[in-house]
N, C-alpha and C positions, 0 to 999 in steps of 0.2 A: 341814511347818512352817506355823502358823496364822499369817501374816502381814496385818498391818493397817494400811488404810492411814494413814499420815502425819496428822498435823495442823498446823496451825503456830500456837505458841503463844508460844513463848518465849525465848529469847535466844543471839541470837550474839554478842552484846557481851559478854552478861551482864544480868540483871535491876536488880543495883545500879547497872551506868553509866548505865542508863535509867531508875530510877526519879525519876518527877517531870520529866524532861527535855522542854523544849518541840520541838516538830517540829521547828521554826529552825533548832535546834542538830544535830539530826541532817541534817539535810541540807546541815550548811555545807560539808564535803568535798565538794560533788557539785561538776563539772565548769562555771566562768561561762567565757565567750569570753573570752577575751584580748583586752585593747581600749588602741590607743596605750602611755602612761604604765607601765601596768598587764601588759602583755605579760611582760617576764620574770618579774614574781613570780609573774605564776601561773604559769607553767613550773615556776620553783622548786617552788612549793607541789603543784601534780601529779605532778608527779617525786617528792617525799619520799613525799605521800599514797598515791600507786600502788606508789610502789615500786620504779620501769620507771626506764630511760634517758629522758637530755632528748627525743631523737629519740621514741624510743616514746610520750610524755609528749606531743609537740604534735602528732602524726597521729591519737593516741585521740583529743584535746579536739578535733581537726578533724571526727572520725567523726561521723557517724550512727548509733549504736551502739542496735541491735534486740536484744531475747534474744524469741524468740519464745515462749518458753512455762514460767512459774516453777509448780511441784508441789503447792504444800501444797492441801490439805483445807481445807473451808470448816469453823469455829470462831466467829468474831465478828467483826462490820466493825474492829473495833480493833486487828485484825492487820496492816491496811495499811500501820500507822505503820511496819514493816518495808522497804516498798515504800523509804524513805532511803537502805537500802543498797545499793539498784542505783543511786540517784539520786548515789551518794560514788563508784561506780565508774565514773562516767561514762556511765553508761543513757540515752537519746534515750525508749527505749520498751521496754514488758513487756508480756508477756499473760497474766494470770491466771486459773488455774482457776476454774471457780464450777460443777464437778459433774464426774461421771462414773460409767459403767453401774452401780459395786457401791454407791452409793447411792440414796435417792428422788430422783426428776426435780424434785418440791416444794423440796428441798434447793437447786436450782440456783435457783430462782426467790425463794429465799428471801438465798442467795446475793446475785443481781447487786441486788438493790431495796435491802439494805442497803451492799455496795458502792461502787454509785452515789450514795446518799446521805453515808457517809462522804467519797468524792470530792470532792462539791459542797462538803462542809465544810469539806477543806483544798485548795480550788482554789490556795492561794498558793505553792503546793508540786505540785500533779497536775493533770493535764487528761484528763478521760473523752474518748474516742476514739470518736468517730464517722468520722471521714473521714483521710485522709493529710497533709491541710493542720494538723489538730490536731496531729498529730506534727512537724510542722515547725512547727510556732506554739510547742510547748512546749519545741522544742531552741533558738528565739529566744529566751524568755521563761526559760531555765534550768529547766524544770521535767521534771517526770516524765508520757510518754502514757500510760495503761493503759486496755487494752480485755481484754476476756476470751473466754475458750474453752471449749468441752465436750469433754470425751474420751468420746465413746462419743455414738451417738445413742439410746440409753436415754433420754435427756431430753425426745425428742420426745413420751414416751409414747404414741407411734403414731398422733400426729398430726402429717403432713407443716407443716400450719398452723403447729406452733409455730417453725419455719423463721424464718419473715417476726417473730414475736414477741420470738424471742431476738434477730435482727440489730437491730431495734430497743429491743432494750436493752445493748446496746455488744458480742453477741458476734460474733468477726470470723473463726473459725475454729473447725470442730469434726471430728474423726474419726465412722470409719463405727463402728469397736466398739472396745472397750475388753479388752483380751487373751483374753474368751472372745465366744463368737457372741452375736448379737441379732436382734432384727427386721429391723436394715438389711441384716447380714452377719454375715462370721467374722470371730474375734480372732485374734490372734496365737499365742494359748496354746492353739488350741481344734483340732477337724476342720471346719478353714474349706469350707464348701459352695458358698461365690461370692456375688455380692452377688445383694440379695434384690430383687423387685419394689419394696419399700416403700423399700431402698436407692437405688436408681435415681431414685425420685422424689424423694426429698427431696436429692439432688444436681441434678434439674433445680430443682427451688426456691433449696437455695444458691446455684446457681449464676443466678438469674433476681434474687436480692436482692443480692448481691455478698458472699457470706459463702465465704472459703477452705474448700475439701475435703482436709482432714488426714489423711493413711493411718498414721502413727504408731498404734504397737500393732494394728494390724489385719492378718488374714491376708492372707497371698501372693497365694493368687486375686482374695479381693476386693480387696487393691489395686490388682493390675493392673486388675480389673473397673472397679476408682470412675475410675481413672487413664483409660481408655478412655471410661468413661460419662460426662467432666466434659470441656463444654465452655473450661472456664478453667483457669489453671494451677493444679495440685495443689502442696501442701506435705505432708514431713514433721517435722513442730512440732519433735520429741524423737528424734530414730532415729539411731544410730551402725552402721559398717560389718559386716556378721558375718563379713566375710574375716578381720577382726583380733580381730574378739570373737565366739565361735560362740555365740551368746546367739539365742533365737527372737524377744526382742523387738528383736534389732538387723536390716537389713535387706541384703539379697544386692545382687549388682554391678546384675542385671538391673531390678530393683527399682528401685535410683540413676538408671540409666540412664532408664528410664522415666519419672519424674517431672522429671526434666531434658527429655525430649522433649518433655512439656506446659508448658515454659516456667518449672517451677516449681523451689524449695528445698528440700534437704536441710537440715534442721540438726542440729548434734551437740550431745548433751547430755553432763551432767559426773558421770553415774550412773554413780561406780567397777565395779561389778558389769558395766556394756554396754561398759567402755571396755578392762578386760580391763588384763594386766600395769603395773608402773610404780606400783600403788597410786593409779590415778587423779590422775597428776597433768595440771596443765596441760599437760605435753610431750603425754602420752600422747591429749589431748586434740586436740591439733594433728596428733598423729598421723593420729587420722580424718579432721578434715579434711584436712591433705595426698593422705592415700588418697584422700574423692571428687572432690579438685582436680583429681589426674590420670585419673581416670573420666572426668569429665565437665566439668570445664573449674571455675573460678574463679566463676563466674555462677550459679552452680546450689547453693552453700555456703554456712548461714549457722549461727548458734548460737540454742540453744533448750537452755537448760542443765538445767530440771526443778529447779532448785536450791532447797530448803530453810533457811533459818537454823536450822533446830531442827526436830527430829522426836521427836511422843511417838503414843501409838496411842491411838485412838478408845478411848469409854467398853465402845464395845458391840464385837463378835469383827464383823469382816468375810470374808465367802465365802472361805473358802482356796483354792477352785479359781481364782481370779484367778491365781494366784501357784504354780501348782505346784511340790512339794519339788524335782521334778527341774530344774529351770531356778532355784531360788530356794534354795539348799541351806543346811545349818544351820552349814555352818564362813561363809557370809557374812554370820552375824551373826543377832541378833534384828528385826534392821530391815536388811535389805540395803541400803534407802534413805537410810540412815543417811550414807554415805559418799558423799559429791558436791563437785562442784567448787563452790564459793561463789561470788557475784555480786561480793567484794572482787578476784577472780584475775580479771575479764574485762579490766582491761586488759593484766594478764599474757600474755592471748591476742593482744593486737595485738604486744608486745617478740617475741613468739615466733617470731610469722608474721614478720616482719621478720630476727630471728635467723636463719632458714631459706630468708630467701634470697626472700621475696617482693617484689613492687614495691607501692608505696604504693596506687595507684588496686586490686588485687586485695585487698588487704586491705582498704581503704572497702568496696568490694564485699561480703567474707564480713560483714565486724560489723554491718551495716546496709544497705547502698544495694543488697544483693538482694532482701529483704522490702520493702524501699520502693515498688521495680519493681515486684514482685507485686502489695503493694498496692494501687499507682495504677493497673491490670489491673486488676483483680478488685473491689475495694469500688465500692461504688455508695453516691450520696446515699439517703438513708431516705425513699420513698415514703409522703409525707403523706395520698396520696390514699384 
C-alpha cells in the first residue's frame, strides 16, 4: 500500500464554522482558572464543553496538561490556527512536528522560520517555547506553549552542527530515525544495525544543548543504544505498548522499562492502528497507559497523541517503504492515520483515569507534570555565546 504522509489542512469543525472566524473565538473554550466569583461557572462551562463530570472538570482545569507530540506535515504557517483546539481541550502545551526523514531537511527549516513567525503574530493566543518557565507563563496567562520536534535525524543532513541550530529555533526533542535506517541509526520498520557513530554524536550534542532524545519509531537496538549513549532522560514522544498491540512501531515491556530507568516518559498515542481493538477509543487508550503504569510505575507515563484534525495526502507519492504493506495493510484504510484519538477526548483521558481508580496527584503526573519534570532535567537556556 502507497501510503502518504498526512498533511493538515483542514477541518475538524468544518470549513464553514470557520470561515472568516477570528482566533478569539476559537479559542474561547480553552481552559481560564477559576477565580473567586467566577469558580462555579467555569466548572459549569467545562463540564458541558468537555463533556466530563464536575469532578473530572476541576482536576483537568487544575492540570498541567502536556500532549507531547501532534502529527501533521508541514503545509502553511496558517495551519496553526488549529493549534485552538488543544487550547478548548485544556492544553497547558504541544509540540509540533516541523519535518521528518521521508522529506527534505530544507522542509524543516522552512517549517519552524514560518512557524515562529506565525507564533509571534498570535502571541495573544500562543507562546514559542524556549524554556519550562514559558510553559508555566502560558498556563498563567491562558495561553497555548508550542515548541517543535523532528522525527528522524535526517534533518541533520549529517551535520552534528545543526544540533545546537535547531534547539535554537524552539526544537525540544527529536528521534534517532524515522521507521526505516539513517545516518544516525535503525528505524523501526527496517534491519536495525545499532546506533551509528554519527548517532552517538549528535546525542552528546542533544544532550550538551538540552534538546530530549526521542526513540519513538526507532529500532530495538538502537533504542536501547541512544537509551545507554544519552546522558539525560530519554522520551518516547508517540509509542504505545506491543504486548497489547503487536505493531512494530509500538514498543516491548523491556523497551518501557528502560527508558523509565533513564528517568524519562513513555507517552501513548491515539493512532487506532498502534492502540489495537475497541476502534481506538479513549478506553482503549488508557488501556496502554494502565499497562505501562504497572510496568513501571505512574512517573514514567504521559500522552503524546500524534493527533491530526484532518488528513489528506501530499501532492507528490511518499517512499512507501516507510510504511510497509505488512504492518500498514489495506483493510486499515487508505490512510491508516486517518483514525486517532482527537485533542477534544484529552480531557476524556483525565474522567477515565479517575473512572479506574486512579488518585488525583497520578493522574497531574501522566497529563503533564511528567514532561514538566523531564523538561526542567533536560532543557537548558539557549547559549548566546
Amino acid at each position: 500500500m502507497n501510503i502518504q504522509r498526512r498533511r493538515f489542512l483542514g477541518s475538524f469543525l468544518g470549513p464553514a464554522f470557520l470561515a472568516g472566524m477570528p482566533l478569539s473565538t476559537l479559542v474561547a473554550g480553552s481552559r481560564s482558572p477559576p477565580v473567586a466569583a467566577d469558580a462555579n461557572a467555569a466548572l459549569i462551562d467545562n463540564t458541558q464543553a468537555w463533556g466530563v463530570s464536575e469532578r473530572a472538570a476541576a482536576l483537568h482545569a487544575s492540570a498541567l496538561v502536556w500532549d507531547d507530540h501532534a502529527g501533521w506535515g508541514f503545509n502553511k504557517a496558517e495551519d496553526l490556527q488549529w493549534l485552538a483546539l488543544w487550547s478548548a481541550a485544556g492544553a497547558d502545551f504541544l509540540s509540533v512536528n516541523i519535518g521528518y526523514d521521508a522529506t527534505p531537511w530544507t522542509l524543516a527549516i522552512q517549517a519552524v522560520s514560518q512557524y515562529r513567525h506565525w507564533i509571534r503574530e498570535h502571541s495573544d493566543h500562543f507562546i514559542q517555547v524556549e524554556t519550562l518557565q514559558d510553559v508555566q507563563r502560558a498556563r498563567r496567562e491562558n495561553k497555548l506553549a508550542v515548541s517543535f520536534d523532528l522525527e528522524g535525524m535526517g534533518a541533520l543532513n549529517g551535520d552534528v552542527g545543526m544540533v545546537d541550530l535547531y534547539y535554537r529555533l524552539g526544537v525540544r526533542q527529536m528521534l534517532i530515525a524515522y521507521n526505516l535506517n539513517n545516518l544516525a541509526g535503525g528505524g523501526c520498520h527496517d534491519n536495525d544495525a545499532g546506533l551509528t557513530p554519527f548517532g552517538r554524536s549528535a546525542i552528546r550534542e542533544m544532550n550538551r544543548v538540552g534538546m530530549l532524545v526521542d526513540c519513538s519509531h526507532t529500532g530495538y537496538r538502537t533504542a536501547l543504544e541512544a537509551m545507554d549513549a544519552s546522558d539525560a532522560p530519554v522520551i518516547f514522544s508517540h509509542s504505545n505498548a506491543r504486548n497489547l498491540q503487536d505493531h512494530e512501531r509500538n514498543i516491548t515491556d523491556d523497551l518501557i522499562e528502560a527508558c523509565a530507568a533513564t528517568g524519562g516518559v513513555i507517552a501513548i498515542n491515539g493512532v487506532h492502528l498502534y492502540l489495537g481493538p475497541q476502534d481506538g477509543t479513549v478506553n482503549r487508550l488508557v488501556d496502554h497507559i494502565e499497562y505501562m503504569v504497572q510496568l513501571v510505575g505512574p512517573e514514567h507515563v504521559g500522552i503524546g497523541l500524534d493527533s491530526v484534525p484532518v488528513q489528506i495526502t501530499d501532492d507528490a507519492p511518499a517512499d512507501p517503504r516507510y510504511w510497509p504493506a505488512g504492518q500498514y495493510p489495506a483493510s486499515a484504510g487508505p490512510d491508516p492515520f486517518a483514525q486517532v484519538v482527537q485533542p477534544d477526548a484529552i480531557p476524556q483521558i483525565t474522567e477515565r483515569l479517575l473512572d479506574i481508580g486512579y488518585d488525583d496527584s497520578a493522574i497531574l503526573a501522566i497529563m503533564g507534570g511528567n514532561f514538566a519534570r523531564v523538561a526542567e532535567q533536560v532543557w537548558k537556556p539557549v547559549n548566546v555565546a
